[in-house]
C-alpha angles and dihedrals in degrees: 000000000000126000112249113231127241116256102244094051076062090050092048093046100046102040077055092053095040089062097047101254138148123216083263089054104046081052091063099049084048087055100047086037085051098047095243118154097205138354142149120281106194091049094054090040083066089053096048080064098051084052104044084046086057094236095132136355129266084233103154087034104047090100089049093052086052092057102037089057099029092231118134111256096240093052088045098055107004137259092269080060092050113127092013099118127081137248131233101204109105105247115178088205097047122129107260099220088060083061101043089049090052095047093060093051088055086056094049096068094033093077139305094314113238113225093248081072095044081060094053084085084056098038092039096059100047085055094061090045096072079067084194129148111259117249146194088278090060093046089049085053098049092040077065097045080059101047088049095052094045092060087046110052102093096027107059117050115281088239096056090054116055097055095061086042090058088045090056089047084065107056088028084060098051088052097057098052093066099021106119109208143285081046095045090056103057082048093058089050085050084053086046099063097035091058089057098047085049090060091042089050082050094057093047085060096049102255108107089155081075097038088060093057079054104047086054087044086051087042107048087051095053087050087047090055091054089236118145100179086054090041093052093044094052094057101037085051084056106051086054089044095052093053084080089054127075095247111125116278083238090060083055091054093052096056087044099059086038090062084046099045094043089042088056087230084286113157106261149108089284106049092041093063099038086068086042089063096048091044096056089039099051084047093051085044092066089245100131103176099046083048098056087041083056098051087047099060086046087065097050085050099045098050089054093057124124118261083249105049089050102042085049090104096154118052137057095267105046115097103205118176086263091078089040091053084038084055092050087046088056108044096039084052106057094031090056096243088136099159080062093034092061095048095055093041087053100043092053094046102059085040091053111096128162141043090303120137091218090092089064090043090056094046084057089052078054079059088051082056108050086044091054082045095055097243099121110156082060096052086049096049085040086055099050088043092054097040089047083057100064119116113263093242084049101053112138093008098185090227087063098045099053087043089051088048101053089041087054091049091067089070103109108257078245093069111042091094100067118109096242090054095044090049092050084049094046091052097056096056094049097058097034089097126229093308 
């Protein structure tokens, strides 16, 4: 005998028939319905089957379904399905298992879940079920989780990552509504930097429009923990981080001065990028001598580091003479100095080890160089020959991307039209993904 469907799986699958959508389809409308900047569609089509099979309820994207076809919730599903969705908005006294099942859901459009990730409902709950205070020993534990991902972020594909970063936001978030300081504190600076990763992770995937939710989110924690040093870090990874979005170059600036002004001009991670990031957006900007003043003011800062923070080669927050050289590279590169260009671009390379993406970056900047020089059917092979080389868990990294494409807008309007430059540009396009 076959099982008879629920009602609403009928409903789901017939309001998506009756407009003409495939399951694809219908993922894409869930994602715009749901605010989410990127996911991935195949992945939530297979969902959309479980659901219109009536296997499991829609139940984080109920509210999703409702919008996407503008049909109130209750007719949708049915009264006895009323209150069943979740909500996104962070609540201390929240009921854990809403989260948790958000989270999944989350889960659900990132990537094919692995089935470490189908056991966090399970983990999660017996978590909150020790119901204890947290305690030093938890704040030691999450200060590794950090220090881990930090080390992480840029190495393992973008896609691997934030999953397990949304999984750790869970549990991170139930902590801190009963942590009692000082470990809360340190929690907060652990959210901090977590949140900060996550943006970065977000930008690698080409959605800065969510990496930005998650910059405020980083930054309104490191100002919570009085720290200026965190504080000043959050924001001057930002302003570098925000040169690979579409925002204006003067918004740039403005997060750039923000890290140096709440840093004090101290020497430290913050305050160092935050000149990094002047320095590359004047230059962008076409405004060469405040560029160079900038960079010059990166160097001042730069020699005055501590030991750490410059033998910290490998995570997200060291600031090693390999992203000073990156930063020469750069601004040599898009203000036309080539004879300096080339020597920083020589000097990092053969620094660069490791599985990093920052060699490919600077051979774009290579790109930035032959356009300046007029040979533009080279920079456009370059490009594509930079761009081919990418490893395959790192195709259409949205860093790359935004370096090729600047390097590419330096070709003269006179040139676009040639067929080298249309076909950089058309590759592009093609391996960026569905964002």
């Amino acid at each position: 005998m076959v099982a008879m469907r629920p009602r609403w799986a009928e409903r789901l699958q017939s309001e998506r028939e009756a407009r003409g959508w495939n399951k694809v389809e219908m993922a894409r409308h869930l994602l715009r319905a749901a605010d989410f900047g990127q996911g991935n569609l195949r992945n939530l089509a297979r969902q959309i089957r479980r659901w219109e099979e009536g296997a499991v309820f829609p139940r984080d994207w109920a509210d999703a379904y409702a919008t996407a076809f503008q049909v109130d919730r209750v007719e949708l599903f049915g009264p006895e399905n009323e209150g069943a969705g979740a909500s996104w908005e962070y609540d201390p006294n929240a009921a854990d298992d809403v989260k948790r099942r958000a989270l999944l859901g989350l889960l659900a459009t990132a990537a094919a879940v692995p089935l470490g990730y189908q056991t966090e409902e399970a983990r999660t709950a017996l978590n909150a079920a020790m119901g204890r205070e947290p305690t030093d020993r938890d704040a030691d534990a999450w200060e590794r989780v950090a220090y881990d991902y930090a080390h992480e972020v840029g190495l393992m594909p973008a896609s691997q990552v934030v999953p397990e970063l949304l999984a750790d936001f869970t549990e991170i978030s139930v902590i801190l509504s009963t942590a009692q300081d000082p470990v809360r504190s340190r929690v907060v600076h652990v959210a901090a930097r977590l949140a900060a990763l996550t943006a970065i992770t977000l930008t690698s995937l080409g959605d800065p429009r969510s990496a930005r939710r998650w910059w405020r989110t980083a930054a309104r924690a490191a100002d919570e923990s009085g720290d200026h040093v965190i504080a000043a870090l959050i924001r001057g990874r930002q302003a570098v981080f925000s040169l690979y979005d579409e925002r204006p170059r003067l918004s740039v600036l403005d997060v750039a001065d923000e890290a140096i002004a709440v840093g004090r001009g101290e020497p430290c991670a913050g305050v160092v990028s935050g000149y990094a990031a002047k320095a590359q957006a004047l230059a962008e900007l076409g405004r060469g001598a405040e560029a160079l003043t900038a960079l010059g003011d990166l160097h001042d800062v730069f020699e005055r580091l501590p030991d750490h923070t410059r033998d910290d080669r490998a995570s997200q927050w060291g600031w090693g003479r390999t992203r000073l050289l990156h930063v020469e590279s750069h601004v040599h590169s898009f203000t036309g100095d080539i004879d300096r260009a080339t020597r920083a671009q020589d000097e990092v390379l053969a620094l660069y080890t490791g599985r990093g993406l920052g060699r490919l970056q600077v051979e774009l900047h290579r790109t930035a160089c032959m356009m300046r020089a007029g040979d533009v059917d080279d920079a456009a092979r370059h490009a594509m020959r930079v761009w081919s080389g990418l490893p395959p868990q790192h195709i259409g990294d949205g860093l790359i991307r935004r370096t090729a494409l600047a390097s590419l807008s330096l070709a003269p309007s006179a040139t676009v039209g040639r067929p080298t430059v249309r076909e950089a540009y058309k590759m592009l396009a093609l391996t960026s993904g569905e964002r």
